[in-house]
FISE-340371 format. One record per atom (N, C-alpha, C, O): x, y, z; residue in one letter; residue number from 0; atom name. Coordinates in nm, 4 decimals. Example, Ala and Ser with C-alpha at 12.3 -4.5 7.8 and 13.67 -1.06 7.14 Angstrom:
+----------+----------+----------+-----+-----+------+
|       px |       py |       pz | res |   n | atom |
+----------+----------+----------+-----+-----+------+
|   1.3190 |  -0.5690 |   0.7800 |   A |   0 |    N |
|   1.2300 |  -0.4500 |   0.7800 |   A |   0 |   CA |
|   1.3200 |  -0.3300 |   0.7800 |   A |   0 |    C |
|   1.4236 |  -0.3319 |   0.8465 |   A |   0 |    O |
|   1.2850 |  -0.2250 |   0.7080 |   S |   1 |    N |
|   1.3670 |  -0.1060 |   0.7140 |   S |   1 |   CA |
|   1.2900 |   0.0030 |   0.7870 |   S |   1 |    C |
|   1.3409 |   0.1138 |   0.8039 |   S |   1 |    O |
+----------+----------+----------+-----+-----+------+
END
This chain:
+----------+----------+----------+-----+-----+------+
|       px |       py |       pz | res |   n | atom |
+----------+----------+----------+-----+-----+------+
|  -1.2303 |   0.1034 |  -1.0542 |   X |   0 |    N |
|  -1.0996 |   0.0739 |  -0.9988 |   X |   0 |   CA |
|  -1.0793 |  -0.0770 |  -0.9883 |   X |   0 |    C |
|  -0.9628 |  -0.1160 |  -0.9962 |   X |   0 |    O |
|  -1.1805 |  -0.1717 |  -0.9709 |   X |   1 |    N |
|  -1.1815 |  -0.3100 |  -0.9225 |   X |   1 |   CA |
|  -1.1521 |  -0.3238 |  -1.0394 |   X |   1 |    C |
|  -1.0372 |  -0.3644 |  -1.0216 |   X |   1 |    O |
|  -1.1692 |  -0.3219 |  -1.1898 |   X |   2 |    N |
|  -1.1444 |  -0.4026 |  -1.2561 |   X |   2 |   CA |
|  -1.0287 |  -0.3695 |  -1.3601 |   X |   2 |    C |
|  -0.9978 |  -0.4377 |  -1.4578 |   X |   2 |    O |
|  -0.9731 |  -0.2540 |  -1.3193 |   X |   3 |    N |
|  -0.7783 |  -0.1957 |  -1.3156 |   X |   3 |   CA |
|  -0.7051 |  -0.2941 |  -1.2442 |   X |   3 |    C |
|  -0.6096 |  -0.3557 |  -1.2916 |   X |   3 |    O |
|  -0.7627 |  -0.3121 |  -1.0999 |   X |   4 |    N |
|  -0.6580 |  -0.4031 |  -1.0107 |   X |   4 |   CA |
|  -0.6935 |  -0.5233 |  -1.0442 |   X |   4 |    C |
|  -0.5963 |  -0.5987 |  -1.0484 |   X |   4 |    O |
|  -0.7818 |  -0.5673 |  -1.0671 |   X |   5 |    N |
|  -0.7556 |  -0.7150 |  -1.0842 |   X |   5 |   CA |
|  -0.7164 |  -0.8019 |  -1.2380 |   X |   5 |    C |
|  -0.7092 |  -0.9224 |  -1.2621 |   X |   5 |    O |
|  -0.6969 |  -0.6849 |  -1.3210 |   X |   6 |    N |
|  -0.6406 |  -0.7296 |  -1.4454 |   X |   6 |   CA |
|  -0.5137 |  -0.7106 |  -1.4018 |   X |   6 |    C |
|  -0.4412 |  -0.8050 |  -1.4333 |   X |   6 |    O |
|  -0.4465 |  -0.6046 |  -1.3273 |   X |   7 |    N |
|  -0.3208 |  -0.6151 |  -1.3233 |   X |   7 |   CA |
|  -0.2613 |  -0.6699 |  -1.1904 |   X |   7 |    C |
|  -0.1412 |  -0.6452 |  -1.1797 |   X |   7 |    O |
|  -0.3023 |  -0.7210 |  -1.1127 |   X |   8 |    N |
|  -0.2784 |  -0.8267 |  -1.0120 |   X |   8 |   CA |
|  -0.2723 |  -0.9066 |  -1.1349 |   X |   8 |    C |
|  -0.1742 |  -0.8805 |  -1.2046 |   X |   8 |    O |
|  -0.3384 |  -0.9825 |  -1.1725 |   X |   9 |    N |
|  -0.3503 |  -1.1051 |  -1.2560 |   X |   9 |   CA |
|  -0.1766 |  -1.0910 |  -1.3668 |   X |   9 |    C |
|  -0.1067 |  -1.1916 |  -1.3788 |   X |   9 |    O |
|  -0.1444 |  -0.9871 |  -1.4182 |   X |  10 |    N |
|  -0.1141 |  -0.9793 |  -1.5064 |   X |  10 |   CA |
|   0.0639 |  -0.9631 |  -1.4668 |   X |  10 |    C |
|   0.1596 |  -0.9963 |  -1.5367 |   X |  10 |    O |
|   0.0622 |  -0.8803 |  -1.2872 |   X |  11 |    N |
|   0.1821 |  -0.8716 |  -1.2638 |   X |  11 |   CA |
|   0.1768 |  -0.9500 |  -1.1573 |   X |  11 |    C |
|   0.2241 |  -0.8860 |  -1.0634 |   X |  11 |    O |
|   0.1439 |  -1.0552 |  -1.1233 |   X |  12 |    N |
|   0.1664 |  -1.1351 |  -1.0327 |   X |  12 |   CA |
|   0.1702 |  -1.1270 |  -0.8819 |   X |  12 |    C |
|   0.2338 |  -1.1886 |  -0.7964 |   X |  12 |    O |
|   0.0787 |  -1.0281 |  -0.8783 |   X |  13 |    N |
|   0.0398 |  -0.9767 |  -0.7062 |   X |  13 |   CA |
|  -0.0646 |  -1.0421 |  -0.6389 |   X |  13 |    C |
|  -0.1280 |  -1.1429 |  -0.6700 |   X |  13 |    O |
|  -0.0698 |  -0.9885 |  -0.5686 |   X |  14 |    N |
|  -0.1942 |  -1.1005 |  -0.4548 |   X |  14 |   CA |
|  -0.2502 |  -0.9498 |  -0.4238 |   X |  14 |    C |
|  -0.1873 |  -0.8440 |  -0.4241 |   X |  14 |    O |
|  -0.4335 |  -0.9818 |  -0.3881 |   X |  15 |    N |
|  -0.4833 |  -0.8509 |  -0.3771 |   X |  15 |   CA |
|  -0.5539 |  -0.8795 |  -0.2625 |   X |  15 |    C |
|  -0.5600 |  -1.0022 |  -0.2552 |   X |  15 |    O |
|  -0.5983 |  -0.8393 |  -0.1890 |   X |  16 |    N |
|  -0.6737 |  -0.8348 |  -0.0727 |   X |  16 |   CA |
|  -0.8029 |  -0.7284 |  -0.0547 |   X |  16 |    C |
|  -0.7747 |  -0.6255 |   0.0067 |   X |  16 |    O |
|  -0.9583 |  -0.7440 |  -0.1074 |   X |  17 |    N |
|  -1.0753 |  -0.6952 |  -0.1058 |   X |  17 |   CA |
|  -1.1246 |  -0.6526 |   0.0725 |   X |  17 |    C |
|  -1.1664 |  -0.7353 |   0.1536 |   X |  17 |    O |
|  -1.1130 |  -0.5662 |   0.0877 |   X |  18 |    N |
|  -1.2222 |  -0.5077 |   0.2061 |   X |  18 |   CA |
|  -1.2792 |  -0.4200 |   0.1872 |   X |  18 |    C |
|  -1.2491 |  -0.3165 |   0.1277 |   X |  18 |    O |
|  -1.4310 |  -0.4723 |   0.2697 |   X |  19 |    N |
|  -1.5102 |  -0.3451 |   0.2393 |   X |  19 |   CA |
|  -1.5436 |  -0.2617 |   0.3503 |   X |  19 |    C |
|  -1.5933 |  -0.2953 |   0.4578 |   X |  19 |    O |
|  -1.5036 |  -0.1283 |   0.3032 |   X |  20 |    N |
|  -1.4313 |  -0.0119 |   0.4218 |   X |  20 |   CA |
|  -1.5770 |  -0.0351 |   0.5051 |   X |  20 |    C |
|  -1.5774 |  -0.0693 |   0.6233 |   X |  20 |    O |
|  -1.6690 |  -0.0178 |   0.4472 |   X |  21 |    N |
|  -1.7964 |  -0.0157 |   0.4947 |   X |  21 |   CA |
|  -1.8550 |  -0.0622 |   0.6376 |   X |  21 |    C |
|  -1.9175 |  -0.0001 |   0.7236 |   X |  21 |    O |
|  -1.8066 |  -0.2074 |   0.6285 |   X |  22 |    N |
|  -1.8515 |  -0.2945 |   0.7077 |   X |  22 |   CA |
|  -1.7420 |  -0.3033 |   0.8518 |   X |  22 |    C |
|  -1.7345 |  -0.3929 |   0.9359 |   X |  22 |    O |
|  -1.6615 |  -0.1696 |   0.8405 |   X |  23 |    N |
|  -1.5326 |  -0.1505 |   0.9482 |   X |  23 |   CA |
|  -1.5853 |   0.0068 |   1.0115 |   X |  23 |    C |
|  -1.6077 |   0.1065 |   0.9429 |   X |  23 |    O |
|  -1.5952 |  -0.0028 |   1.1384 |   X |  24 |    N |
|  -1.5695 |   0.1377 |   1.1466 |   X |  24 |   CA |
|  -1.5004 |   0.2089 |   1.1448 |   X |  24 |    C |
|  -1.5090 |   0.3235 |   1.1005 |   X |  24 |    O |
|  -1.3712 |   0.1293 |   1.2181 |   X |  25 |    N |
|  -1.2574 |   0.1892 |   1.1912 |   X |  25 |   CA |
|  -1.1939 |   0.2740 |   1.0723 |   X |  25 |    C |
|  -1.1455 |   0.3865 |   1.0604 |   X |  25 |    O |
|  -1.2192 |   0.1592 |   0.9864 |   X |  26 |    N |
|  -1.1911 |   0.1936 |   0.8254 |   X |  26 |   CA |
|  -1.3007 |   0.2985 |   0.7613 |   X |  26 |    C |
|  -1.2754 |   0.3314 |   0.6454 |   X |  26 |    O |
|  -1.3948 |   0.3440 |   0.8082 |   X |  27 |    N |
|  -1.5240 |   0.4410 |   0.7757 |   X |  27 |   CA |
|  -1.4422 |   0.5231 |   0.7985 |   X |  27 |    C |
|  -1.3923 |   0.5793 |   0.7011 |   X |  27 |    O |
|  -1.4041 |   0.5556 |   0.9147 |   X |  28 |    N |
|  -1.3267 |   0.6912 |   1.0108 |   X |  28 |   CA |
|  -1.2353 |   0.6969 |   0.9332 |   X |  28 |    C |
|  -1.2346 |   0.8123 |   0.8905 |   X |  28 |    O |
|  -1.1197 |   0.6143 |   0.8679 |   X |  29 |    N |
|  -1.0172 |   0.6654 |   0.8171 |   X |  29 |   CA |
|  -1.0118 |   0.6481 |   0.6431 |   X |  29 |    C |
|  -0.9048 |   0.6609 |   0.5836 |   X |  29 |    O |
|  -1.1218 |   0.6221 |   0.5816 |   X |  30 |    N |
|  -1.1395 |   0.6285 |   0.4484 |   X |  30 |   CA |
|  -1.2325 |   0.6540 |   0.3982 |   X |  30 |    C |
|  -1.2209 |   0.6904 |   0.2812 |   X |  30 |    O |
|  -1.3565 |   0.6494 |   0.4517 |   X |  31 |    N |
|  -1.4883 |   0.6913 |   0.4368 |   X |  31 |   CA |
|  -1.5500 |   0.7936 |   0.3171 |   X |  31 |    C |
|  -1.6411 |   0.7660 |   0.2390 |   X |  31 |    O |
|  -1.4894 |   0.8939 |   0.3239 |   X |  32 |    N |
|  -1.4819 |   0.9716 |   0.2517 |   X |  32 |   CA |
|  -1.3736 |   0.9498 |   0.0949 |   X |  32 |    C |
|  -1.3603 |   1.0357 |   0.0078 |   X |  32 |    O |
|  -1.3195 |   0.8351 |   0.0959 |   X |  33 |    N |
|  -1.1899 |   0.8170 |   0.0165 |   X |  33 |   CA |
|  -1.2172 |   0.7166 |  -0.0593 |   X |  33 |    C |
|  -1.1376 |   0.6785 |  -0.1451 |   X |  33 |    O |
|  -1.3380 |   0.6570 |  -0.0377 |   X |  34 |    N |
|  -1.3791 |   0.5166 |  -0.0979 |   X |  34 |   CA |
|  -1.4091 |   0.5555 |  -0.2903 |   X |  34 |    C |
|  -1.4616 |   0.6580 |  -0.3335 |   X |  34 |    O |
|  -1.3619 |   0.4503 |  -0.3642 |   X |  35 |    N |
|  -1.2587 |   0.3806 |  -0.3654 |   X |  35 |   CA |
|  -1.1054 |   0.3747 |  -0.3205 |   X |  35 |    C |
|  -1.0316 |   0.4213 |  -0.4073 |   X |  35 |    O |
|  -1.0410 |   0.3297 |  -0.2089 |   X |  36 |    N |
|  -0.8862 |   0.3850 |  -0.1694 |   X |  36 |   CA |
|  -0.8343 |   0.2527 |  -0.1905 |   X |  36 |    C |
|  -0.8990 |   0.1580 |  -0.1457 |   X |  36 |    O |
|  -0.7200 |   0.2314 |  -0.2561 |   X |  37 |    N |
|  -0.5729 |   0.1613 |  -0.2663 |   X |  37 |   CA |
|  -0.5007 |   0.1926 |  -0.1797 |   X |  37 |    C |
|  -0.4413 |   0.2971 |  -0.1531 |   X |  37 |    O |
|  -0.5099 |   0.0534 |  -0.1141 |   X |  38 |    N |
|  -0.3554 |   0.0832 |  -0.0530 |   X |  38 |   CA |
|  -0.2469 |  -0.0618 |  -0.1120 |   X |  38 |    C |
|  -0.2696 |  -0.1726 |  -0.1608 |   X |  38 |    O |
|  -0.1561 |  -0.0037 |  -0.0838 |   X |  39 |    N |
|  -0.0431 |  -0.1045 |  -0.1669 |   X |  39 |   CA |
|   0.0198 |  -0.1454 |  -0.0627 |   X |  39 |    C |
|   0.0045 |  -0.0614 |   0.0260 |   X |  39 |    O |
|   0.1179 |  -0.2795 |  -0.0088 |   X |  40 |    N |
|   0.1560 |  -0.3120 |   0.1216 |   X |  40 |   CA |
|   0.1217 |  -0.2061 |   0.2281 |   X |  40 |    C |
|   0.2225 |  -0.1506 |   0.2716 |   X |  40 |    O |
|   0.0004 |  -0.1618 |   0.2838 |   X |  41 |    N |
|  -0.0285 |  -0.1521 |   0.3981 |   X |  41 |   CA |
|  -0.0251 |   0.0464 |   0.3869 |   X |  41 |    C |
|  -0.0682 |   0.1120 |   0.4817 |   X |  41 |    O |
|   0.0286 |   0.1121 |   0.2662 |   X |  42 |    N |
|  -0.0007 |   0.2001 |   0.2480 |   X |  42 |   CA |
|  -0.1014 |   0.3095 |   0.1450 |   X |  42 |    C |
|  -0.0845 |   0.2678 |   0.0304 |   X |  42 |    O |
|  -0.1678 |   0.3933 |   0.1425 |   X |  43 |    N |
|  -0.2708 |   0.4379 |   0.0525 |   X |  43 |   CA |
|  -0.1678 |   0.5152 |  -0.0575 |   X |  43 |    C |
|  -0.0826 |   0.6039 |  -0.0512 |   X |  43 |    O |
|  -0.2347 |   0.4164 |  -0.1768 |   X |  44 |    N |
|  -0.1451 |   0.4422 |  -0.3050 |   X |  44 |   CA |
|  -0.2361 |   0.5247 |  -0.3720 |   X |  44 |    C |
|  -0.1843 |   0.6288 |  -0.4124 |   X |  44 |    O |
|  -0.3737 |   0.5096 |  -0.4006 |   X |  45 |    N |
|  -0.4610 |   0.5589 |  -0.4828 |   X |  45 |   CA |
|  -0.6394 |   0.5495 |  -0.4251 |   X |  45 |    C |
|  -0.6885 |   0.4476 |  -0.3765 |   X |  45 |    O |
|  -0.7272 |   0.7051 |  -0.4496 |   X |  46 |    N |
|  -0.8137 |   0.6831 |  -0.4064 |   X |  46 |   CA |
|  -0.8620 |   0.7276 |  -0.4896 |   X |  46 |    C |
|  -0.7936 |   0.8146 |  -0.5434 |   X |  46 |    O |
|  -1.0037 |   0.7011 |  -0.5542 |   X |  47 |    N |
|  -1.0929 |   0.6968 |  -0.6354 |   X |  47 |   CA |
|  -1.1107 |   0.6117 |  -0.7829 |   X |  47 |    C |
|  -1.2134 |   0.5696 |  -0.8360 |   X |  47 |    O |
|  -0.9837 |   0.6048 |  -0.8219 |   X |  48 |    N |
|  -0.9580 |   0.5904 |  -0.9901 |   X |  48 |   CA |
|  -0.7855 |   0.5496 |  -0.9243 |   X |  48 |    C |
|  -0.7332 |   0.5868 |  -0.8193 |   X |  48 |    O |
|  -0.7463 |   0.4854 |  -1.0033 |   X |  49 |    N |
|  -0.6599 |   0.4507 |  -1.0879 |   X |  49 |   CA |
|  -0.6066 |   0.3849 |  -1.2173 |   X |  49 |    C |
|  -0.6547 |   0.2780 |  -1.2548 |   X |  49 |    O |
|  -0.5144 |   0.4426 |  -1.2817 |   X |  50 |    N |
|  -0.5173 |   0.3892 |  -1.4435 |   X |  50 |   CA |
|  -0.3971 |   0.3013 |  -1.4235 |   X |  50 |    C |
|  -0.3043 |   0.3064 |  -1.3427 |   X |  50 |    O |
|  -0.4267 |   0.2193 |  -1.5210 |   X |  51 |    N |
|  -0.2969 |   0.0687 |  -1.5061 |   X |  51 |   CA |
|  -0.2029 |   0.1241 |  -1.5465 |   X |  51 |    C |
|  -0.1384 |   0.0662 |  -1.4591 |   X |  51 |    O |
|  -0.1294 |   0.1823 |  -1.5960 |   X |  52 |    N |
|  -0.0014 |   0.2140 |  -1.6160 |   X |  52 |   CA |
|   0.0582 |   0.2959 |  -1.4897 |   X |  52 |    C |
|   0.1801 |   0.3120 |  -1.4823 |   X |  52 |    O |
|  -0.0365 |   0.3524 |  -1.3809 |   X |  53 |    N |
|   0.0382 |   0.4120 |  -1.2462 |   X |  53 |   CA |
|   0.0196 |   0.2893 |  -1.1512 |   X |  53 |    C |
|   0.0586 |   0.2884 |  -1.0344 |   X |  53 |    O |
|  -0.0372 |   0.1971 |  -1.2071 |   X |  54 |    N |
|  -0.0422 |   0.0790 |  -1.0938 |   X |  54 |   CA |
|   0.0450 |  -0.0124 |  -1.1311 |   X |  54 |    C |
|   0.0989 |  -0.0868 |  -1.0491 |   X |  54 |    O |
|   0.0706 |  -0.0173 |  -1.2711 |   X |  55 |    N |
|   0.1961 |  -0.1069 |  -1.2788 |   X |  55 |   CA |
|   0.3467 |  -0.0951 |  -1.2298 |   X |  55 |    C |
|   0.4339 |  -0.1714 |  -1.1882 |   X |  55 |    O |
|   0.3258 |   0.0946 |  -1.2669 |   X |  56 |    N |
|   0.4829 |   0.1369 |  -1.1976 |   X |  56 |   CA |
|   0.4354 |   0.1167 |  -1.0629 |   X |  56 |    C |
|   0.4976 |   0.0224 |  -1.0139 |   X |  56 |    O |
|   0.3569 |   0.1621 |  -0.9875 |   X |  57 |    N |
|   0.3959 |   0.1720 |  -0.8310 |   X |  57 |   CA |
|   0.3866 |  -0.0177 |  -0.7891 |   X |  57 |    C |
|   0.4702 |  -0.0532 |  -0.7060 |   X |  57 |    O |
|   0.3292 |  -0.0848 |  -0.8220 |   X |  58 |    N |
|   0.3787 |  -0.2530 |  -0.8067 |   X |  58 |   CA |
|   0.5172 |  -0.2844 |  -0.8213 |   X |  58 |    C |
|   0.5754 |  -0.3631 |  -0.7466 |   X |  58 |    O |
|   0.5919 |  -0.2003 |  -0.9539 |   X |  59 |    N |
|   0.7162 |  -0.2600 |  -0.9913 |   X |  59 |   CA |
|   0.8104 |  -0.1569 |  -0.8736 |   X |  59 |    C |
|   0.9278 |  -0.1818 |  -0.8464 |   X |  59 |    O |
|   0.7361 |  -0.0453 |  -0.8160 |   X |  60 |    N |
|   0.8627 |   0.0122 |  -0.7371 |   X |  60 |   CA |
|   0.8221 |  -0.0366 |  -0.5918 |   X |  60 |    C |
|   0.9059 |   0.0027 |  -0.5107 |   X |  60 |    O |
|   0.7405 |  -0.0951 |  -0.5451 |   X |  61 |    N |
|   0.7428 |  -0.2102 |  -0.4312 |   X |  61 |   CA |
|   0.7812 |  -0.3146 |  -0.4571 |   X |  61 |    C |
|   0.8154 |  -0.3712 |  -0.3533 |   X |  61 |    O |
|   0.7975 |  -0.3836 |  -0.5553 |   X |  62 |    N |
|   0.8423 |  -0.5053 |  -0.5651 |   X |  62 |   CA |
|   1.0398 |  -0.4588 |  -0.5110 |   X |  62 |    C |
|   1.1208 |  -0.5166 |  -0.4385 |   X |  62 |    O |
|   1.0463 |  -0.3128 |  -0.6036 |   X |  63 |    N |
|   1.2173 |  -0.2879 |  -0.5997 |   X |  63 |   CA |
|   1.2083 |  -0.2552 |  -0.4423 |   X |  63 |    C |
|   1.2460 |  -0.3229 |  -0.3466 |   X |  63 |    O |
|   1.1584 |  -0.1543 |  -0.4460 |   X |  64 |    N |
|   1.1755 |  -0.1668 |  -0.2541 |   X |  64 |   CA |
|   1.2030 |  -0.2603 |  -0.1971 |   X |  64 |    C |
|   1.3100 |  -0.2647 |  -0.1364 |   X |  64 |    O |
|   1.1056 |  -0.3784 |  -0.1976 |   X |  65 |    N |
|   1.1548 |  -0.4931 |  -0.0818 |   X |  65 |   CA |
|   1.2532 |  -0.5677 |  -0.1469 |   X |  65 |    C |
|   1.3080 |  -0.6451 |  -0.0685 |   X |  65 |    O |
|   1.2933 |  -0.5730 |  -0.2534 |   X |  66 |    N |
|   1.4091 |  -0.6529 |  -0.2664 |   X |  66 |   CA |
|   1.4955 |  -0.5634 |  -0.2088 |   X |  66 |    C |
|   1.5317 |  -0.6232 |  -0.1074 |   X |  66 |    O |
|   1.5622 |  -0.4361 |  -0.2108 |   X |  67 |    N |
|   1.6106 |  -0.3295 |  -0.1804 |   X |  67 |   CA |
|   1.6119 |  -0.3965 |   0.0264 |   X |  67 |    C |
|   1.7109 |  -0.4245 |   0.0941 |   X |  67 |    O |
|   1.5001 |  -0.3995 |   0.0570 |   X |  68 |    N |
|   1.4924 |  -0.4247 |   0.1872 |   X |  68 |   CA |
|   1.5677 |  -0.5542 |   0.2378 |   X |  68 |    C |
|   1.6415 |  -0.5616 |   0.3361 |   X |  68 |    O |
|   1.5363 |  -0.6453 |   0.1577 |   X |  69 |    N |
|   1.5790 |  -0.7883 |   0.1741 |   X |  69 |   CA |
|   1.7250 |  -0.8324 |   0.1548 |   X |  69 |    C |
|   1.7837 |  -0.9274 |   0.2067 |   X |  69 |    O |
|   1.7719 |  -0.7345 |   0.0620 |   X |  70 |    N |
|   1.8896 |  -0.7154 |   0.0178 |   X |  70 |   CA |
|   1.9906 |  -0.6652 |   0.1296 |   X |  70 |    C |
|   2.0812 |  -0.7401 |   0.1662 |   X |  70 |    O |
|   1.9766 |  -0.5515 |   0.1782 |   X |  71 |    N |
|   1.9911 |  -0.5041 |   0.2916 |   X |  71 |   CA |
|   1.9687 |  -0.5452 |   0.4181 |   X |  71 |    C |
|   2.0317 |  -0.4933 |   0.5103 |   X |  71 |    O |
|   1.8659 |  -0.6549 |   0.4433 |   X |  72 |    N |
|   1.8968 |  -0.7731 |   0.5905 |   X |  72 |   CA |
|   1.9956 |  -0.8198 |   0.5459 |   X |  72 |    C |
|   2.0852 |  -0.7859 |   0.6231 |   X |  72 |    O |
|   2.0380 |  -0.8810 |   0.4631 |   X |  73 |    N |
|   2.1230 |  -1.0296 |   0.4321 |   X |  73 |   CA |
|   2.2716 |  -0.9303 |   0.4542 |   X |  73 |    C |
|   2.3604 |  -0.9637 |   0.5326 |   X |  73 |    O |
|   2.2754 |  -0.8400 |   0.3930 |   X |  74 |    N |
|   2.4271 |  -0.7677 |   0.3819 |   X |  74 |   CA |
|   2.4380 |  -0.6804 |   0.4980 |   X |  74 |    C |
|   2.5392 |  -0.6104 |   0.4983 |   X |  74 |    O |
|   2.3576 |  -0.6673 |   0.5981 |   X |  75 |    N |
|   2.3580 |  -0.6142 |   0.6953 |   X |  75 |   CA |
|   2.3421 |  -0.4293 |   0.7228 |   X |  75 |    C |
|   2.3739 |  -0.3430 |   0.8045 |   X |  75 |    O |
|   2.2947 |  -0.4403 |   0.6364 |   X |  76 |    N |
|   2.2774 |  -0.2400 |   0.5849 |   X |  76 |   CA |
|   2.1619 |  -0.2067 |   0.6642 |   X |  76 |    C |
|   2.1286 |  -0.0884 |   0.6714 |   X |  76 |    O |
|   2.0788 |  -0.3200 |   0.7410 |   X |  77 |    N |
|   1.9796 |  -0.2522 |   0.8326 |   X |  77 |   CA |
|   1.8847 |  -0.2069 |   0.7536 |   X |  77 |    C |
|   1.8686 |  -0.2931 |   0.6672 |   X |  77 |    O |
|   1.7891 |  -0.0892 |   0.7301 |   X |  78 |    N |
|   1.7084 |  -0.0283 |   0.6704 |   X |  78 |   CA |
|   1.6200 |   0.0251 |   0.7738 |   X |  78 |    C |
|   1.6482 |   0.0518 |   0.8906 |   X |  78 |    O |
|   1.4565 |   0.0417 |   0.6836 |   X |  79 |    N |
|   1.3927 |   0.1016 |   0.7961 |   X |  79 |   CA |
|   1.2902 |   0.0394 |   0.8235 |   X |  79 |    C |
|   1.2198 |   0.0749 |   0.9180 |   X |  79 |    O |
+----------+----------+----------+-----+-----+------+
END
């Protein structure tokens, strides 16, 4: 999986953030069993495997989300 995400971080211009569930307990308790897990802004996108072409779409439909979000402060549409 590490070396899916970091060709395509590199490639689509994301920033990635490495932790190792391991050394958390917290994160033992809630992934432990799930290791390798993706999460994408703060949610679990993929656990074990992922192939670059489902990581490129789900990057390009967070990227649309928060513009979607950002878009919606400025014009006042609120969101969630």
């Amino acid at each position: 999986m590490q070396a899916v995400v970091e060709a395509q971080v590199s490639a689509g211009g994301a920033t990635c953030e490495w932790v190792d569930v391991d050394s958390d307990p917290e994160l033992v308790a809630r992934y432990g069993d799930e290791v390798p897990v993706l999460l994408v802004n703060g949610r679990k996108a993929f656990k074990y495997r992922v192939a670059p072409q489902a990581l490129r779409k789900r990057i390009r439909s967070e990227r649309r989300r928060a513009a979607a979000r950002w878009l919606r402060s400025r014009i006042g549409g609120g969101g969630r």
